[in-house]
RODO-2510 file (C-alpha; in nm, 4 decimals, decimal comma):
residues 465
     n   res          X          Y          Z
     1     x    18,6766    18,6486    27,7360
     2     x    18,3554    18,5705    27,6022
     3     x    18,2088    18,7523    27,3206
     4     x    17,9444    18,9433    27,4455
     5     x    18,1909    19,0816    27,7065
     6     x    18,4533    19,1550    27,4147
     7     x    18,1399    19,3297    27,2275
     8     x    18,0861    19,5825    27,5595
     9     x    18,4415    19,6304    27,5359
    10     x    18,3940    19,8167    27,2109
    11     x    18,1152    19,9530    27,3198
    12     x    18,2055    20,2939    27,4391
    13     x    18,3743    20,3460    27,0895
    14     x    18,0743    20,2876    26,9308
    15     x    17,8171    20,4882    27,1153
    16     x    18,0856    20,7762    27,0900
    17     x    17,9462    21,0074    26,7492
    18     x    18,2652    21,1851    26,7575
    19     x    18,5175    20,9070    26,6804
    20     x    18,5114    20,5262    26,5443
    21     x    18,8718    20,4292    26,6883
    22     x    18,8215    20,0865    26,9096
    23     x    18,9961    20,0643    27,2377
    24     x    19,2036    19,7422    27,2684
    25     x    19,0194    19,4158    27,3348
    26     x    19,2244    19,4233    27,6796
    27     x    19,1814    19,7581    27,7880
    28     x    18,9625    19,7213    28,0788
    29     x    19,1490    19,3527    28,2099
    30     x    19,0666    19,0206    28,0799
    31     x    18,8353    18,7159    28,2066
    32     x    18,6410    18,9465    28,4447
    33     x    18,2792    19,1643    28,4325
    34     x    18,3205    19,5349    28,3828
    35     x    18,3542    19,7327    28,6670
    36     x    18,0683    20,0297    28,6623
    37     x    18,0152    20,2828    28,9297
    38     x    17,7071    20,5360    28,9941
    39     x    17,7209    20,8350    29,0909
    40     x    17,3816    20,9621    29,1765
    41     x    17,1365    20,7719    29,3223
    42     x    16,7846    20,9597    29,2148
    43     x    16,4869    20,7571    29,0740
    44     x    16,6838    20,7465    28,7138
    45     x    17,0002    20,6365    28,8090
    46     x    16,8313    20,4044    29,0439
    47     x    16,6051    20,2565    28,7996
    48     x    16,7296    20,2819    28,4688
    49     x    17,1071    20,2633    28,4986
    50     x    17,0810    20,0918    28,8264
    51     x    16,8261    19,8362    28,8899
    52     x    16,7947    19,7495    28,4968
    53     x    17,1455    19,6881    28,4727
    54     x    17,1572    19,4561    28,7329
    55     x    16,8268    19,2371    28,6488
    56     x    16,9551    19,2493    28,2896
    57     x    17,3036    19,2452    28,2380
    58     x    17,4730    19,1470    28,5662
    59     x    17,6593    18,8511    28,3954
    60     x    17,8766    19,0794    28,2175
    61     x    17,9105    19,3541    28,4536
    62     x    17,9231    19,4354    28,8045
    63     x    17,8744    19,7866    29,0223
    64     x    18,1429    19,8423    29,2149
    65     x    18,0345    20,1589    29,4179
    66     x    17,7223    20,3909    29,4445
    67     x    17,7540    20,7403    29,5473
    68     x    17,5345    21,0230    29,6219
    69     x    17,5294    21,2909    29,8948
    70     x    17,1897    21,1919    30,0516
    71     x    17,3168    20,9050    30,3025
    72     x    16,9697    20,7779    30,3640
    73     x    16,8903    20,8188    29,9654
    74     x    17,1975    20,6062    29,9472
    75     x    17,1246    20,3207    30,1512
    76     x    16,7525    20,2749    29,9933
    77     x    16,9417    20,2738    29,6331
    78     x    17,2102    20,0058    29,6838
    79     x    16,8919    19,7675    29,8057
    80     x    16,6506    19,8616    29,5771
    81     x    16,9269    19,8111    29,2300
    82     x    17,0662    19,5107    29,4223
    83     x    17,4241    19,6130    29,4013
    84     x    17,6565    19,4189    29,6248
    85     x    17,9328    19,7241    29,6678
    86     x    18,0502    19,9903    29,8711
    87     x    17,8537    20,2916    29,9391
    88     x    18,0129    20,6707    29,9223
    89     x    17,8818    21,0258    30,0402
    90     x    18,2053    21,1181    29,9060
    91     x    18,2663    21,1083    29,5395
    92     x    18,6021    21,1691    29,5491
    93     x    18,6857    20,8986    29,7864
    94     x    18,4676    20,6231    29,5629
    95     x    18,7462    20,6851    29,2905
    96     x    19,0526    20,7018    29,4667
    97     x    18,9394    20,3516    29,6379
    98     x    18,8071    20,1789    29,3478
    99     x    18,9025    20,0230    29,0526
   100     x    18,6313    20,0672    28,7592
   101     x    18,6001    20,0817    28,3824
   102     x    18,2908    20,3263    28,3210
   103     x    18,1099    20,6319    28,5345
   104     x    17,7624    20,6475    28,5323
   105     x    17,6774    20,9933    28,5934
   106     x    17,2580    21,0888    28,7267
   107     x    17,3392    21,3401    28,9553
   108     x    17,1276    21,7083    28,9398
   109     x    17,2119    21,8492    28,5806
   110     x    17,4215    22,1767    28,7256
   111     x    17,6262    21,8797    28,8861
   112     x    17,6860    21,6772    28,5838
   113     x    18,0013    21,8445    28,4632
   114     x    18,1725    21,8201    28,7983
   115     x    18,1488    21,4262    28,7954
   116     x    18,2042    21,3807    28,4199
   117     x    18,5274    21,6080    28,4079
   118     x    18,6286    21,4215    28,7619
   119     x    18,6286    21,0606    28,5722
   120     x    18,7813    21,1732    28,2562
   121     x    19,0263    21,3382    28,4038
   122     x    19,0491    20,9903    28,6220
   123     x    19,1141    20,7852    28,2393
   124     x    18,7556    20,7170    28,2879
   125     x    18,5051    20,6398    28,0259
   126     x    18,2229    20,8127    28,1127
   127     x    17,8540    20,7803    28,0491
   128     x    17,5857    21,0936    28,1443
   129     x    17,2275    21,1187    28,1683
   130     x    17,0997    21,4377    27,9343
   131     x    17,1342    21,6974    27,9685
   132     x    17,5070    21,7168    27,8768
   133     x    17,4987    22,0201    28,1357
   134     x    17,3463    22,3476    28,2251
   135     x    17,5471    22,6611    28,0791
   136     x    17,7766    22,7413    27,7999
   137     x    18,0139    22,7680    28,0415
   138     x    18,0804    22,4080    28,2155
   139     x    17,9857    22,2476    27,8523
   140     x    18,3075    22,4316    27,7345
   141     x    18,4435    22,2729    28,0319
   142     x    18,3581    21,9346    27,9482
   143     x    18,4570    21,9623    27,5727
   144     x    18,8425    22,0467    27,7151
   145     x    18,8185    21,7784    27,9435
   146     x    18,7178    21,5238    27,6899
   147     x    19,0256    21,6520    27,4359
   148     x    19,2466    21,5786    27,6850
   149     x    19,1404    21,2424    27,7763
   150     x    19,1610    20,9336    27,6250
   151     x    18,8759    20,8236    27,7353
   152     x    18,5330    20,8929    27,6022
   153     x    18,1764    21,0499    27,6870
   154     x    17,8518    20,8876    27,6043
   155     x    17,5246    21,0867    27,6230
   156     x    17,1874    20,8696    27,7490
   157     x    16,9638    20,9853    27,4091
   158     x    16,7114    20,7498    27,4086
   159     x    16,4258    20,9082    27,2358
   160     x    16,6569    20,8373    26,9283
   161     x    16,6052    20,4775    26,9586
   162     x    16,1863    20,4648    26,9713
   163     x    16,0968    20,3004    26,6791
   164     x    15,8946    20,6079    26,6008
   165     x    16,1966    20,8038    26,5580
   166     x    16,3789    20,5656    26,4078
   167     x    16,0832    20,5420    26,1288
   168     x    16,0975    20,8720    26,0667
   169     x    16,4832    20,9152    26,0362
   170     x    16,4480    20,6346    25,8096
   171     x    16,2226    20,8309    25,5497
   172     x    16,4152    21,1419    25,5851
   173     x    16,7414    20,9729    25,4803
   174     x    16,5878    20,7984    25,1471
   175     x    16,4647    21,1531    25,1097
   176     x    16,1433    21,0744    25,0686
   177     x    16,0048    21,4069    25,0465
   178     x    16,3108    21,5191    24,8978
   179     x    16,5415    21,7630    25,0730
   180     x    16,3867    21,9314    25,4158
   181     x    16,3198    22,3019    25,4161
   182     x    16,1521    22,3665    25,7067
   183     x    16,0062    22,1892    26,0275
   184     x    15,7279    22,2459    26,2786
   185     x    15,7735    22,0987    26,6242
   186     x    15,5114    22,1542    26,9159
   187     x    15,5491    21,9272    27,2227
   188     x    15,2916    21,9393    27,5246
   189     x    15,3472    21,8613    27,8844
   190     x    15,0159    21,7444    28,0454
   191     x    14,9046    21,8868    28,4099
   192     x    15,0452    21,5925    28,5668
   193     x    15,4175    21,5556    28,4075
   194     x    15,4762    21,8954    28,3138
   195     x    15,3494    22,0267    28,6612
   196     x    15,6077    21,7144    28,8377
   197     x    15,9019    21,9740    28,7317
   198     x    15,7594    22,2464    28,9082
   199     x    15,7733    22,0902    29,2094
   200     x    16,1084    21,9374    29,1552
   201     x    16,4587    22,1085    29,1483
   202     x    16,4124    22,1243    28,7669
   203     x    16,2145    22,4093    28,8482
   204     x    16,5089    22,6233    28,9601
   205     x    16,6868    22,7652    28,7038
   206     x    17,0633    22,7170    28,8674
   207     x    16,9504    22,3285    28,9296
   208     x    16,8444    22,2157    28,5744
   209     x    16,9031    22,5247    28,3700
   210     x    16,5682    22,5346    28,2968
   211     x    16,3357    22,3313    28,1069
   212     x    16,4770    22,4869    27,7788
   213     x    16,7783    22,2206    27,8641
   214     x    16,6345    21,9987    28,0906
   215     x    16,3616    21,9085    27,8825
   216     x    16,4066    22,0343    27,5666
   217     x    16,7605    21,8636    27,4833
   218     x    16,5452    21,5677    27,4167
   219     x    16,3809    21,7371    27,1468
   220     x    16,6832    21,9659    27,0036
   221     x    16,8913    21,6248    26,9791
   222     x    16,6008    21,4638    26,7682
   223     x    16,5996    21,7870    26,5299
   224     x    16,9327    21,7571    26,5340
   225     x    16,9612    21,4283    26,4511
   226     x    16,6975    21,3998    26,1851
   227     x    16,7643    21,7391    26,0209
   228     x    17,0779    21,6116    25,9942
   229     x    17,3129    21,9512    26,0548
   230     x    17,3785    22,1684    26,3310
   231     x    17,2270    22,4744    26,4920
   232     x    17,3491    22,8075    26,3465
   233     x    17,1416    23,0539    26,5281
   234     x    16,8419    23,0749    26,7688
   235     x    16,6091    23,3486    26,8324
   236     x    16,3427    23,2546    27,1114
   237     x    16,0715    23,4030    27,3151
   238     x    15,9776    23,2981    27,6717
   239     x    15,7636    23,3926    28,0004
   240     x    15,6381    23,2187    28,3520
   241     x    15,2862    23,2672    28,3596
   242     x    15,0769    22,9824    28,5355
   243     x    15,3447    22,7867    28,7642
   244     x    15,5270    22,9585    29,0621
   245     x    15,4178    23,3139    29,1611
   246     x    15,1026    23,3249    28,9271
   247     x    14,9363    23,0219    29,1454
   248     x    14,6287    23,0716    29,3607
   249     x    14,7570    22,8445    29,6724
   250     x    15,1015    22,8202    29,8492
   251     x    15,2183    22,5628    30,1231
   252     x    15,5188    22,4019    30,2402
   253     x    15,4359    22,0364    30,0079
   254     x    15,1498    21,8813    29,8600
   255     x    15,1600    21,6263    30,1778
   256     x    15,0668    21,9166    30,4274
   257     x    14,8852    22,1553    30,2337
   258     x    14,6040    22,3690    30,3891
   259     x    14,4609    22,3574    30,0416
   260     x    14,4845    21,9773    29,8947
   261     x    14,0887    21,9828    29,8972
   262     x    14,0920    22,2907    29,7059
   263     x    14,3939    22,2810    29,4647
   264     x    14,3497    22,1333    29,1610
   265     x    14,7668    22,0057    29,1273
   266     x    14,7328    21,8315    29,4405
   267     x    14,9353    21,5216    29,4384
   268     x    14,9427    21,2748    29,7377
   269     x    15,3323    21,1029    29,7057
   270     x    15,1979    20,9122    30,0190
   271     x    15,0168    20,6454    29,7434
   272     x    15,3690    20,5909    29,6134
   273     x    15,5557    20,3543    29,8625
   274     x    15,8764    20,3793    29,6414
   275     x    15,9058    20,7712    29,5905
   276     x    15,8180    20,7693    29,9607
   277     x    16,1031    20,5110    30,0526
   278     x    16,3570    20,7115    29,7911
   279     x    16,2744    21,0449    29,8740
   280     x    16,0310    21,1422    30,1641
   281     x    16,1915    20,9145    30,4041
   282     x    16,5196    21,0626    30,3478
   283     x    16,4186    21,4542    30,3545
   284     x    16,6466    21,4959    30,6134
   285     x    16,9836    21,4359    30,4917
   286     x    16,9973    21,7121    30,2434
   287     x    16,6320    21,8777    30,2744
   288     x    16,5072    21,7841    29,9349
   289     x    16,1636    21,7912    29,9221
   290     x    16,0201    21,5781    29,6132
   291     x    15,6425    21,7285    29,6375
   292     x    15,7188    22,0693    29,6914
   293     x    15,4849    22,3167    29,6019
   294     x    15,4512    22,4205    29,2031
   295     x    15,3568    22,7432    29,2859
   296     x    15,6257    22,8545    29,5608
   297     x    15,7826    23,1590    29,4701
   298     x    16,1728    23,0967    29,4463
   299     x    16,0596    22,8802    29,0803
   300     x    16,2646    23,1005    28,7871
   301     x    16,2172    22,8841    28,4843
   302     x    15,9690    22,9097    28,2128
   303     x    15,6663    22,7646    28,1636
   304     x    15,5989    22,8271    27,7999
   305     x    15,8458    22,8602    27,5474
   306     x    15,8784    22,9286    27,1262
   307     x    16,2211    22,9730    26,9392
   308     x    16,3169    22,9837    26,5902
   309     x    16,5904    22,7675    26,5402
   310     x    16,8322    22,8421    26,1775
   311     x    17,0510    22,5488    26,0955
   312     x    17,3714    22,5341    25,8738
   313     x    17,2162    22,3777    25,5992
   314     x    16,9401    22,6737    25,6097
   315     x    16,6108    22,4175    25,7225
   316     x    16,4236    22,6717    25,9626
   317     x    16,2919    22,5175    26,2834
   318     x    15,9684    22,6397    26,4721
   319     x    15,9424    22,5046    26,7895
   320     x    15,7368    22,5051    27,0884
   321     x    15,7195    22,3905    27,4466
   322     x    15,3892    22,4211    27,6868
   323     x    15,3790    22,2815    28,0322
   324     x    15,0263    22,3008    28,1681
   325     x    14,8424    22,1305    27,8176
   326     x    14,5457    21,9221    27,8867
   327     x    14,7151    21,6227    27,7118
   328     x    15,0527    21,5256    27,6726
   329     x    15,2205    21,4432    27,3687
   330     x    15,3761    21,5758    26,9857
   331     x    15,3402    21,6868    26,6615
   332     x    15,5728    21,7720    26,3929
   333     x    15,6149    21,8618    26,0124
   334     x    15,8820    21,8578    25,8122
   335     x    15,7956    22,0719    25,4447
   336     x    16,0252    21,9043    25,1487
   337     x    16,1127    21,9938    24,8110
   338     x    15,9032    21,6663    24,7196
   339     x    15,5994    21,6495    25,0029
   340     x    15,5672    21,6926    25,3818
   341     x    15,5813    21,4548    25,6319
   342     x    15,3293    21,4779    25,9391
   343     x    15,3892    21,2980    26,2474
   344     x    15,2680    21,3336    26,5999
   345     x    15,1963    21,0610    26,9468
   346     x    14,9492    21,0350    27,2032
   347     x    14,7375    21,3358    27,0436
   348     x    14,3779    21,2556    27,1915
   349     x    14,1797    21,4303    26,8912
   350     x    14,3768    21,1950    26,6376
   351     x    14,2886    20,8594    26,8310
   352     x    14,0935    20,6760    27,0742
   353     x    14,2763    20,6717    27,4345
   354     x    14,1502    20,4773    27,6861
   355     x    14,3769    20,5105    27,9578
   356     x    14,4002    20,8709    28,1507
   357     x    14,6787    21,1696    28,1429
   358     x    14,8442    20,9888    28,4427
   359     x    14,8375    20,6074    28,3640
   360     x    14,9910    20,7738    28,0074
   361     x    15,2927    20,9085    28,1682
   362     x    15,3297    20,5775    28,3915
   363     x    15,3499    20,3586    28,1082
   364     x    15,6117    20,5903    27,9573
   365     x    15,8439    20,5287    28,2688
   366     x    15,7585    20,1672    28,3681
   367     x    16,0729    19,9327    28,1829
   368     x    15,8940    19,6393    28,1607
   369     x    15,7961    19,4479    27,8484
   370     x    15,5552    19,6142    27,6926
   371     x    15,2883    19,4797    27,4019
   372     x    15,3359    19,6215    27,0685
   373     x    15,0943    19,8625    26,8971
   374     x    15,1069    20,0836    26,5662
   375     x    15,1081    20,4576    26,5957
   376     x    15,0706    20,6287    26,2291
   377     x    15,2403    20,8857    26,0382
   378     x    15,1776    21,0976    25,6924
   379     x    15,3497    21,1080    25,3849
   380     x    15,2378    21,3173    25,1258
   381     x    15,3982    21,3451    24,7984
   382     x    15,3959    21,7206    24,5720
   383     x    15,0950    21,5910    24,3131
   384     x    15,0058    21,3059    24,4962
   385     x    14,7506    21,1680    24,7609
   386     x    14,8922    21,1517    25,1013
   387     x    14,9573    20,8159    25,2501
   388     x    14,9049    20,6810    25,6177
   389     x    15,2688    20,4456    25,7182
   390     x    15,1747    20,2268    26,0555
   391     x    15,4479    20,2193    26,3007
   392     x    15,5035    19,9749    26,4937
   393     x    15,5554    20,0637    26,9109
   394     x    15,5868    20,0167    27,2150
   395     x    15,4308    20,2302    27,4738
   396     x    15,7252    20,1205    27,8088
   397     x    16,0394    20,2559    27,8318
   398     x    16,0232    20,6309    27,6484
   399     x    15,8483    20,4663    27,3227
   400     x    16,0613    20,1244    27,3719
   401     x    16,4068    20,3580    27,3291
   402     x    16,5380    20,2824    27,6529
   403     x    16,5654    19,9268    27,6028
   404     x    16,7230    19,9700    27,2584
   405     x    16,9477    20,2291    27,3827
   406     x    17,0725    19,9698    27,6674
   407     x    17,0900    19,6913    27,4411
   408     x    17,2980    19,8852    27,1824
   409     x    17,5284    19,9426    27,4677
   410     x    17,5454    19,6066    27,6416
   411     x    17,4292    19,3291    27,3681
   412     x    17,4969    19,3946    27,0130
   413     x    17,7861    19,7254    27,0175
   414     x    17,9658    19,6000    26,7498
   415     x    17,6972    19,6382    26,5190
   416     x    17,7206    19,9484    26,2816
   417     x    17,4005    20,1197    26,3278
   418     x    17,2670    20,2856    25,9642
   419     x    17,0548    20,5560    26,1567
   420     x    17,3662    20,7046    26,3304
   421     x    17,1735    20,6511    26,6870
   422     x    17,4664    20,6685    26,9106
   423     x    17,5288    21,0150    27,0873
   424     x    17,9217    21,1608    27,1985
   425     x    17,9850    21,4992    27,3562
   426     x    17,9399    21,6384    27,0519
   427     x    17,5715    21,5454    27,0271
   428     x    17,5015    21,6610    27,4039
   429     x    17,6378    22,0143    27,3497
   430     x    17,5063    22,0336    27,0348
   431     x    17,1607    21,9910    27,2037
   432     x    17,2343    22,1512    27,4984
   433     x    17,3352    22,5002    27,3011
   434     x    16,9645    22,5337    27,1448
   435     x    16,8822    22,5728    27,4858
   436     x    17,1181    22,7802    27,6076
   437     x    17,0912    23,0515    27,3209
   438     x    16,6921    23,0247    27,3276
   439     x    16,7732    23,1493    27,6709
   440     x    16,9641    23,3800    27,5984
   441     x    16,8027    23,5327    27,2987
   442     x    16,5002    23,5641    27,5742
   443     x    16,7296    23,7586    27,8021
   444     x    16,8954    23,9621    27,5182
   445     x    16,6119    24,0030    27,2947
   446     x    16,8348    23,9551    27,0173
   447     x    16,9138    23,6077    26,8334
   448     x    17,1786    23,4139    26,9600
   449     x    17,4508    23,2032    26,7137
   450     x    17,5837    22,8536    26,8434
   451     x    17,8863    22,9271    26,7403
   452     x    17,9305    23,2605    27,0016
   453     x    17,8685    23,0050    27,3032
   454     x    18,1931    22,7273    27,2844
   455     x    18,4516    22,6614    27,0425
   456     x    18,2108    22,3958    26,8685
   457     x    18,1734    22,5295    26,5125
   458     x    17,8753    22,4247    26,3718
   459     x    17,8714    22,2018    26,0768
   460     x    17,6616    22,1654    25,7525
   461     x    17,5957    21,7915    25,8123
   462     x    17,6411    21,6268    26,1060
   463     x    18,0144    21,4565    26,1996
   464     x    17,9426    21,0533    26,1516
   465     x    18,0344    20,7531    26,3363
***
C-alpha cells in the first residue's frame, strides 16, 4: 500500500477530537482504494463530497454507491460527480449489498441521525455534513450509537480551516491579549443567501431545526473552538418578522409568480442550468420545490436571533444572527485581560468591494482555485496603540476551508495539527446544543444549561486530540 493510501487509513482517527487511537494499517483491506458511499445526493453532497472527491482524489478512493430518495435527483448526481457505481432509492439495501469503508452522510439535517446511527451500527466509519442533527433528542441518539461502535464520526467543520480562523485561533492560544473574558459575535445574512433558506426546507423548523442549528452550528463550533471550553448555559431571544407570513406577495415558486415584476426576492432558478438539472427537473419524484416561495405561510423558523451564551470557563458570549442584512458578512471581539482583538469579513463600510451581494456568495461556494488576498484584523494591547495583522485568504471554498478540510482528510492525516482543527461527535453536539437551548430558552423564556439536554457534561477546556 502506498503511503498516501496508508495516511487516509489513519485518517478517520485523526479528524476524530474525541480519541487519538489509530485503527490498524489493514483495517479497511490492503492494495486497494477506499471504498466510500453517499448517501444524499443534494447540491453539497454532490459537489463537495461528490464531484471534488472524484476530480481530486479518485486515485486513492473510489464511490461505491450513491443513494438518495429522489430517483431522478439520483440519476443527475451519479453523472454530474462521475461515479462509476450502483445507484439506491433504498438506503438500506446500498449497505446490505455493498462493501465500503466510510459513509458520507448530506441528507436533510432531521435525517442525518437516521443514516449516521445506520452505518455505525453497520462498523461503519462515518463522516456527516453539519449540523450533527436537529434536537437534543436524536443527538443523544447518536452519542449512544457512537459508544457502542468501534467505529468513528467525523463532523464536515470547515470554517475552522479558513486561514482567517486559523489566524485568529493562533493569537488566542499565545494569549495575546491575555486570557478572554468576553466575546461579541454578529453575523449577517444578505437578501440573497439568507433569503435562499427561506425558500428551502431549512425554512421548516422539523427539516433543519431551524437556522439556530442549521446555520448557526457554524458559528457556535468556531466559539467553541477558539474560546476554547464548552457551553454551560444559554439564554436567547428570538422572533419571525420579515420572511414567511409577514411578506407582501405569495405564489406557488419564484418561476410562476404573479408577482416576479413586483417582488423584490424574486429569483429566476431558470438562469441556473445546474440547479435546474438537480432540482427543478426532478420536482416530481418527491415534490421538492427548490424556489419556493420565502414568504409562504407553513415557514416556522426565525429570522432574527440574539442569545447570551455562558461557558465553563466563565467567557460570556453575545451573539447575533440577522437574515435579511443589506450585506453579508462578520464581526467579532474578543475583550482580554491584556487587549481586545477585533476581527470581521466582507464588511462593505471597512473596505472597497467591487463585486455585488450575489457574485459574493458565488465565490464563497465555487471550489475552484482561487487567488489569494489579505483580509485584516486588530490587535490592541491594554496601554498600547492598536495594530492592523494582514491575513492572508482566499475568497473560494468557505474562505479556502473546504479545501484544507479535504486535504487534512485525504493528503496529509497523519500530520498533528497544533490548532486542534479536526471535529468528532463531540464537537458537533457541542455546537449543535447552543442551538438547541437558544431555542429553547426562546420557548421557555428561561435560560437553558447544556448540560440538561444529553449526558455530555460540559468541560472547562475543551477534550484534545
Amino acid at each position: 500500500m502506498n503511503s498516501t493510501r496508508r495516511n487516509f487509513l489513519k485518517s478517520v482517527s485523526l479528524l476524530t477530537a474525541s480519541t487519538f487511537v489509530s485503527f490498524p494499517s489493514d483495517s479497511f483491506g490492503l492494495n486497494r482504494k477506499l471504498r466510500i458511499a453517499l448517501v444524499g445526493t443534494g447540491i453539497r453532497g454532490s459537489g463537495f463530497w461528490g464531484k471534488r472527491l472524484v476530480e481530486q482524489y479518485s486515485d486513492i478512493l473510489e464511490f461505491v454507491g450513491l443513494s438518495d430518495h429522489n430517483e431522478g435527483r439520483l440519476r443527475f448526481a451519479k453523472e454530474f460527480i462521475g461515479a462509476d457505481c450502483p445507484l439506491f432509492v433504498n438506503f438500506d439495501e446500498m449497505l446490505a449489498s455493498t462493501t465500503l469503508d466510510l459513509l458520507i452522510v448530506t441528507t436533510v439535517d432531521a435525517t442525518h441521525h437516521q443514516f449516521i446511527i445506520k452505518g455505525l451500527d453497520a462498523g461503519l466509519d462515518v463522516l456527516t455534513e453539519k449540523p450533527l442533527t436537529i434536537d437534543e433528542q436524536k443527538c443523544q441518539q447518536i452519542l449512544d450509537a457512537e459508544r457502542r461502535s468501534e467505529k468513528k464520526l467525523i463532523v464536515g467543520f470547515n470554517y475552522r480551516w479558513s486561514p482567517y480562523a486559523t489566524r485568529v485561533k493562533e493569537m488566542l492560544m499565545n494569549k495575546e491579549i491575555g486570557e478572554v473574558t468576553s466575546v461579541d459575535f454578529n453575523w449577517y445574512l444578505n437578501t440573497y443567501h439568507g433569503a435562499s433558506y427561506f425558500r428551502r426546507w431549512h425554512g421548516l423548523r422539523e427539516m433543519g431545526g431551524s437556522l439556530w442549528v442549521h446555520k448557526a452550528t457554524h458559528h457556535f463550533d468556531l466559539l467553541n473552538w477558539w474560546v476554547d471550553s464548552d457551553p454551560a448555559e444559554v439564554y436567547a431571544m428570538g422572533d419571525l418578522e420579515f420572511y414567511g407570513a409577514n411578506g407582501p406577495f405569495r405564489g406557488s415558486n419564484c418561476r410562476e409568480c404573479p408577482h416576479k415584476n413586483d417582488c423584490e426576492f424574486h429569483w429566476d432558478i431558470t438562469k441556473d442550468k445546474f440547479l435546474m438539472d438537480l432540482y427543478v427537473n426532478n420536482e416530481s419524484y418527491d415534490g421538492y420545490i427548490r424556489d419556493n416561495c420565502l414568504f409562504r405561510p407553513e415557514i416556522n423558523i426565525y429570522d432574527k436571533m440574539s442569545a447570551q451564551i455562558r461557558y465553563e470557563n466563565n467567557v460570556v458570549v453575545n451573539y447575533s444572527l440577522t437574515t435579511y442584512s443589506p450585506f453579508e458578512g462578520w464581526r467579532i471581539a474578543f475583550n482580554g485581560t491584556e487587549g481586545r482583538i477585533e476581527a470581521w469579513m466582507d464588511i462593505p463600510y471597512n473596505e472597497e468591494m467591487n463585486v455585488s451581494q450575489e457574485e459574493l456568495h458565488a465565490m464563497e461556494m465555487n471550489q475552484q482555485s482561487a487567488d489569494v488576498y489579505y483580509e485584516p484584523l486588530i490587535r490592541h494591547k491594554l496601554w498600547k496603540d492598536h495594530e492592523r495583522i494582514n491575513v492572508p485568504m482566499e475568497r473560494e471554498g468557505h474562505g479556502g476551508g473546504d479545501k484544507r478540510l479535504h486535504a487534512q482528510i485525504f493528503e496529509h492525516p497523519e500530520q498533528r495539527d497544533p490548532y486542534e482543527r479536526a471535529a468528532g461527535v463531540r464537537d458537533g453536539a457541542m455546537s449543535i446544543l447552543i442551538g438547541i437551548a437558544a431555542r429553547n430558552s426562546i420557548e421557555s423564556g428561561q435560560p437553558v444549561r447544556i448540560a440538561s439536554l444529553t449526558d455530555l457534561q460540559p468541560m472547562k477546556t475543551r477534550l484534545k486530540n
